[in-house]
N, C-alpha and C positions, 0 to 999 in steps of 0.2 A: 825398518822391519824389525818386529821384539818378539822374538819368538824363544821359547825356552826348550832348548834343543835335546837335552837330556831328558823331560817330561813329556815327550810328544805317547798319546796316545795310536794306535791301527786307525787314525778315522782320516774322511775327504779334509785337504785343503787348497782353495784354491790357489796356482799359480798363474804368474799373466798369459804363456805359452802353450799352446799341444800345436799337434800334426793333426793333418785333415787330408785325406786324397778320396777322390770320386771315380767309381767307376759306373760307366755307362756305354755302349754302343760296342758292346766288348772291348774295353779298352782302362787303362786308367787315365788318369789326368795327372798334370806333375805335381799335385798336392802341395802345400803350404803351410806355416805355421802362423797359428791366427788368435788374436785377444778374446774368440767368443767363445766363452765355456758351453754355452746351451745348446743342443740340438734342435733342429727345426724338421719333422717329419710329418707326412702325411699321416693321418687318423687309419688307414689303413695300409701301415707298412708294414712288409712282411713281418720285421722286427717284433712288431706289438698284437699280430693277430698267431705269426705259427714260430714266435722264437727263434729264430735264423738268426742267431749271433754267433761268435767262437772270443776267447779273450785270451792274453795271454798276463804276467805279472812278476817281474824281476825290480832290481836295484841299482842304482846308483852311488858308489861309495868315494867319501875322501878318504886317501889310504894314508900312511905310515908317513909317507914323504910328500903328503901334501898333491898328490895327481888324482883326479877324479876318473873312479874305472867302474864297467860293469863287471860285472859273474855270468861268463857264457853267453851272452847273448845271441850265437849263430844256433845254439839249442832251443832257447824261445823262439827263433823266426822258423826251425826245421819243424817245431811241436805245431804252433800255428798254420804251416803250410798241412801238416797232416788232419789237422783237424777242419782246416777249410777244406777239405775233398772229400772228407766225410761227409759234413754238411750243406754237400753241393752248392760253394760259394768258390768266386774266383780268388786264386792264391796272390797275395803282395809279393813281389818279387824278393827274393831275402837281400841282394844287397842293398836296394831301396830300405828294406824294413830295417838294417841296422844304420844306413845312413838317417834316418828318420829318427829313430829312437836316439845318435848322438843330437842331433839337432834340436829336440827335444830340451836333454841336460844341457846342454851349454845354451838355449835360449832363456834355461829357468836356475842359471847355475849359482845365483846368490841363494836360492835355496837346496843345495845340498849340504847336510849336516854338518858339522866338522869333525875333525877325525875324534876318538874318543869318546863321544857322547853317546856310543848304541843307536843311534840313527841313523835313517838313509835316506832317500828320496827315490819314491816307489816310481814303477812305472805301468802303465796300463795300455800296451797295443788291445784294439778291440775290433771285431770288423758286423757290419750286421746289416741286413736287407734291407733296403731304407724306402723300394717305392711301392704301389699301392698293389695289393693282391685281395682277391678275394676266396679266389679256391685255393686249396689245400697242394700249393708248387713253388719252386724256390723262386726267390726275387730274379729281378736282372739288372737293378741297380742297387749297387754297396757303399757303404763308405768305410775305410781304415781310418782309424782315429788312436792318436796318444796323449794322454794325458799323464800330468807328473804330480806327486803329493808326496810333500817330507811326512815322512813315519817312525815313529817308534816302534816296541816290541809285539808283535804280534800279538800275543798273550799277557795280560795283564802282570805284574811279577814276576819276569819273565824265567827267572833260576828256579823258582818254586814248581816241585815234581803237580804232574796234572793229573786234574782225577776224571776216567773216561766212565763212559755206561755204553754196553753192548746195545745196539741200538732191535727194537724188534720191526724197524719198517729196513727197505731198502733204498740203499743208494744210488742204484744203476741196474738196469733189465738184462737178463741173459743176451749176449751179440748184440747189446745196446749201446749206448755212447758214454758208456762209463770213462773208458779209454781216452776219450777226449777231451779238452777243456772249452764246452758250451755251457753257455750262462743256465742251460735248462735244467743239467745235473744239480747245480749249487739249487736251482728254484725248490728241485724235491725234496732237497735236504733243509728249507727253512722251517719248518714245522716242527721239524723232529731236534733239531740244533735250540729252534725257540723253548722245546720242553725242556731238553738235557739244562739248561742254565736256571729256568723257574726250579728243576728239582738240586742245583749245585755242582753240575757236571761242569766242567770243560769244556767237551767235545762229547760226540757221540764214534762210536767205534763200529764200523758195518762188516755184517759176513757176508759170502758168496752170496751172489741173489739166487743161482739156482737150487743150491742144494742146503746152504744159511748151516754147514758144518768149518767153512774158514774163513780165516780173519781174512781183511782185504783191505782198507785203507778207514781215515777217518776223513769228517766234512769235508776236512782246508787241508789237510797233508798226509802223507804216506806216513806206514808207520813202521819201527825195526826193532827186532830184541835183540839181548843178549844171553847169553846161554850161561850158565855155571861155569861151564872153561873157556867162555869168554871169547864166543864165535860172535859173529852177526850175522843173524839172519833176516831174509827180508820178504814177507808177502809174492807168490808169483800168481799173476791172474790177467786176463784179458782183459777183464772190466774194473783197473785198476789205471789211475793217470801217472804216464810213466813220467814222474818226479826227475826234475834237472837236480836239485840239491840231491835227494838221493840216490843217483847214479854216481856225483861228485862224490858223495860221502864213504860211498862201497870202493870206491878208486883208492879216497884218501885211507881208509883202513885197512886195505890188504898193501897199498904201497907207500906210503909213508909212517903206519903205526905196526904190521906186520901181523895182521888180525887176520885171520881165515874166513872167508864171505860166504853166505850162500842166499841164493833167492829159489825159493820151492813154496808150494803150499803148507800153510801154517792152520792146524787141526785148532780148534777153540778149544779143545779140551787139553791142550800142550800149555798152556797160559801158566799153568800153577808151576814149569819147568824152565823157567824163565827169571833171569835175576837183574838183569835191568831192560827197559824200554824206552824210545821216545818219537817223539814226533817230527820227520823233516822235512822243507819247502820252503821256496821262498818267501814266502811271509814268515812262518815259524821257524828257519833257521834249524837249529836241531834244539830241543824242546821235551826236556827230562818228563817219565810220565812214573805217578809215586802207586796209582790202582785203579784196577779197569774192575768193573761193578758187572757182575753176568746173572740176571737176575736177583735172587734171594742170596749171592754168592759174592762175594768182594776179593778179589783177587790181590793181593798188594807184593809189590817189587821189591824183592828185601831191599836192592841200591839203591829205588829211588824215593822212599818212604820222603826222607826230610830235605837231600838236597840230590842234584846229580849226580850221577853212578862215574863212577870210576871212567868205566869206557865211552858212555855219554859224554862225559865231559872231555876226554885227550879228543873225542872226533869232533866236538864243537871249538873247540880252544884248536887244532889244526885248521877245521877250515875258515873261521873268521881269520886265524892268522892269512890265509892264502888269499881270502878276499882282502883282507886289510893291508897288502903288502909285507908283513915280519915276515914272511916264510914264503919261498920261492913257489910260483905257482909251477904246474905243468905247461908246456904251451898250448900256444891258444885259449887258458883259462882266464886268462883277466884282458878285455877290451880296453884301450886307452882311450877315456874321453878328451882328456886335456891334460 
């Protein structure tokens, strides 16, 4: 295996291993871990005619001393259970779901990165309708599936502050599934993600969908500022996905860096009041942003213009220290794989 560990780009790579469990007759099966990457589904699964899936997507890390651990992982199986009730699908049991996901990294564990290179090895719980419907009702047969893929930095360059554009479509529908993590949300957003990059965006940045006067999150991750006396504040909304790294992050700034948190609605017209920002989630970690574009209007962060702001950076240098082992996690924050 020649894999250059510090160059891995966000993209698929196969590993020999995932999880696979079946449910059918109300029930599940005791699932397995299996060499076929491909899915085999009828032309009329729920999946592919009304979008019945939910996903979930955390890390695998070598840490400090050489032990391979997750970040939270009873938070990804509690987020997945809420969104399988949403979307009227039957919930994996969560001790299954983290025994699964270790099974997973130790079946694929010549690929987890090694410690110091900025990479990890992703993980993707998924669950989705798999047998044939024709009208408009939820399936009755599922499958939960895990797949693993070593990754690099979310974001291309990954210190380099991001340049957003206020997006003019919406993310998520008033008491719709903004809130949740289905693959339908991310569908809405490939259009509007495809333009921001043809015109040099980053990301695109979404307000409310009902009233489109507050900020709410971006594509792939929640978003947070910082204030001139150097609060952090964070988006509060319904139709916003409540972020595992950015609950972590508000933890680690009022109690390990001594920062004053708030989460409230944030007015679009507050933006020019604001002296650092950035992006957090699993994928993007926390992710400096340098100017969010509102029209005919370019808003820029004085902190994060050229590189990381000041408080950007102690809360990302805190929590990769806590994923990576240098600094004592909270309990129950770092899962022991091996």
């Amino acid at each position: 295996m020649d894999i250059d560990w510090s160059n891995l780009g966000f993209a698929y790579m196969k590993t020999p291993y995932r999880f696979i469990a079946r449910y059918k007759d109300g029930k599940w099966d005791a699932g397995e871990l299996s060499t076929e990457e491909n899915v085999i589904i009828n032309e009329s699964a729920c999946v592919l005619q009304y979008s019945q899936n939910v996903f979930e997507g955390m890390k695998a890390y070598t840490a400090e001393d050489g032990r391979i651990v997750i970040f939270r992982p009873d938070l990804n199986a509690d987020r997945m259970t809420a969104s399988c009730k949403r979307m009227c699908m039957p919930v994996f049991p969560k001790e299954r779901f983290l025994d699964a996901v270790r099974s997973v990294v130790l079946a694929n564990k010549e690929y987890v990165p090694p410690f110091g290179t900025n990479a990890s090895l992703y993980l993707r719980p998924y669950m989705f309708g798999s047998d044939p419907v024709l009208g408009v009702k939820p399936a009755t047969e599922y499958e939960f599936r895990i797949f693993a893929s070593p990754v690099g930095p979310y974001f291309k360059g990954e210190s380099r502050p991001l340049n957003l554009r206020i997006c003019d479509m919406d993310r998520a529908a008033p008491k719709g599934t903004g809130g949740v993590k289905a693959g339908l949300n991310y569908a809405m957003s490939l259009f509007a993600i495809d333009e921001a990059h043809r015109l040099g965006y980053d990301e695109n940045l979404y307000l409310d969908p009902a009233g489109r006067n507050f900020i709410e999150e971006t594509g792939g991750a929640n978003i947070f500022f910082v204030t001139k006396d150097k609060r952090i504040i964070t988006p509060k909304s319904d139709s916003i996905l409540p972020s595992i790294t950015r609950r972590s992050m508000l933890a680690v700034a009022s109690e390990y860096l001594g920062i004053k948190v708030e989460e409230r609605r944030i007015a679009v017209d507050e933006l020019d009041d604001f002296d650092e920002a950035g992006l957090c989630g699993t994928a993007a970690v926390i992710s400096p942003v340098g100017s969010i574009t509102y029209g005919d209007k370019i808003i820029k962060l004085p902190s994060g213009l050229k590189k990381s702001g000041e408080i950007t950076q102690k809360l990302y240098d805190t929590l990769t220290g806590i994923q990576m082992g240098r600094i004592e996690a909270p309990a129950g924050w770092i899962y022991m794989v091996d």
